[in-house]
N, C-alpha and C positions, 0 to 999 in steps of 0.2 A: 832498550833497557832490559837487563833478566830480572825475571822474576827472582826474590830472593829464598821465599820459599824451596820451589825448584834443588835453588842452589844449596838448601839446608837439608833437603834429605840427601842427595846426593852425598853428600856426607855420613850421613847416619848408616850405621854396618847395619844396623835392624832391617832396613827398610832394602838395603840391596837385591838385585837379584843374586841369586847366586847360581854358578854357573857350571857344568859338570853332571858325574852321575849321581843318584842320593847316594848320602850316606850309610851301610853296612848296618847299624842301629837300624835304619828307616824298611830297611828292605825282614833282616829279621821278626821286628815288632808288627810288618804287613802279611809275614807266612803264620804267626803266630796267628791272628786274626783268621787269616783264609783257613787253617787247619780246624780251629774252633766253629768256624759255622759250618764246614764242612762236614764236622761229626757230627754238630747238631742235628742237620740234617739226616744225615743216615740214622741217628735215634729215632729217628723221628717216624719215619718212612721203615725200617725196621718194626717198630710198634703198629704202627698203620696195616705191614699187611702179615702179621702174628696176628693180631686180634682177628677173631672170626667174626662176619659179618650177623650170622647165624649163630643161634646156640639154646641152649634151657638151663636151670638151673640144676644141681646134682646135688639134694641133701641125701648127705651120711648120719645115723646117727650111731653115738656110739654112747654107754651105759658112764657113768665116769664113780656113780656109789649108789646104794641101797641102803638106806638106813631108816629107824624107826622114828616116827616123828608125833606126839600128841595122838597115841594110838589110833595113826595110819602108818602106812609106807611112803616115803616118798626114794624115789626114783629119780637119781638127778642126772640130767644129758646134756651133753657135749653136741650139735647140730652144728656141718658143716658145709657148709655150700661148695661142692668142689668145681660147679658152672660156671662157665663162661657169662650168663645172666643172673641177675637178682631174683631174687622170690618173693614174692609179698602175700601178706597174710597164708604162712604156711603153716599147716595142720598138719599135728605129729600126734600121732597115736598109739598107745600101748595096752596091749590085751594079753590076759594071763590066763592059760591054758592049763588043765589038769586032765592030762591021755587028751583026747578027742573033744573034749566040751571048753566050750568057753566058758570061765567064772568070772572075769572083769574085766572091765574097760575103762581106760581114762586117754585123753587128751587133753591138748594144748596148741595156743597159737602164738606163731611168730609173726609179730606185725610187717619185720622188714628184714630178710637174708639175701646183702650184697654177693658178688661173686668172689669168691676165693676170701671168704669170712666164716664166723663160727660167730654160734651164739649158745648161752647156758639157760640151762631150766629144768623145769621137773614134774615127772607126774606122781600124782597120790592116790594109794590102791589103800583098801581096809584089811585086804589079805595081805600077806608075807610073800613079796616074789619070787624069794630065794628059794621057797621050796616048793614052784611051777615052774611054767615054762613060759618065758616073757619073751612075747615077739612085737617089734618096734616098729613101725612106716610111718614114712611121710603118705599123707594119703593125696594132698593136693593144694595150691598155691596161684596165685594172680603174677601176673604180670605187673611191677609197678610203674 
């Protein structure tokens, strides 16, 4: 006796095998895939050996205004990490110069300068910097 089951898919086109090579769809939609993880990859591995194993951070600092503030100066900077590493708690310093003597000093700290980021801020002198000579450093920073 057969099974009737059996004899009900054999029927059914869903359930057929089907016989031959894939379909032109199946073969496109599978390079489509292989193409994709393939670049992925090469981003991937790309980025992996561009980044330097090794590095420090590089703060830049640059001046961005000079303006009178509550009869002080404030000094407002542009800090920017041009390093491959972060910096943490960096010390940025400004000392104001007339000929050969130092008349003032201020600084400030950066709690946290990622690599290839900037941060704003500003120091405040009781003198007028615009008519000395202001010279800017990072003086030193943690590893975070």
């Amino acid at each position: 006796m057969a099974d009737p089951r059996r004899d009900q898919r054999a029927e059914d086109p869903g359930t057929a095998q089907r016989e031959g090579p894939p379909p032109l769809l199946e073969w496109v939609v599978a390079a489509i895939g292989l193409v994709g993880v393939l670049a992925s990859m090469g981003v991937l591995g790309w980025h992996a050996w561009r980044s330097p194993a090794e590095g420090a951070p590089e703060p830049r600092i640059e001046v961005n205004r000079i303006e009178p503030q509550g009869g002080q100066y404030l000094v407002q900077l542009t800090v920017r990490n041009a390093g491959t590493r972060a910096a943490g708690d960096l010390l940025v310093s400004g000392e104001l110069w007339s000929q050969d003597q130092r008349v003032e000093r201020s600084e400030m700290r950066l709690d946290h300068l990622p690599a290839g980021s900037l941060a704003r801020g500003g120091l405040l002198f009781s003198r007028d910097p615009r008519g000395l000579r202001l010279q800017l450093r990072a003086e030193g920073y943690q590893q975070p």
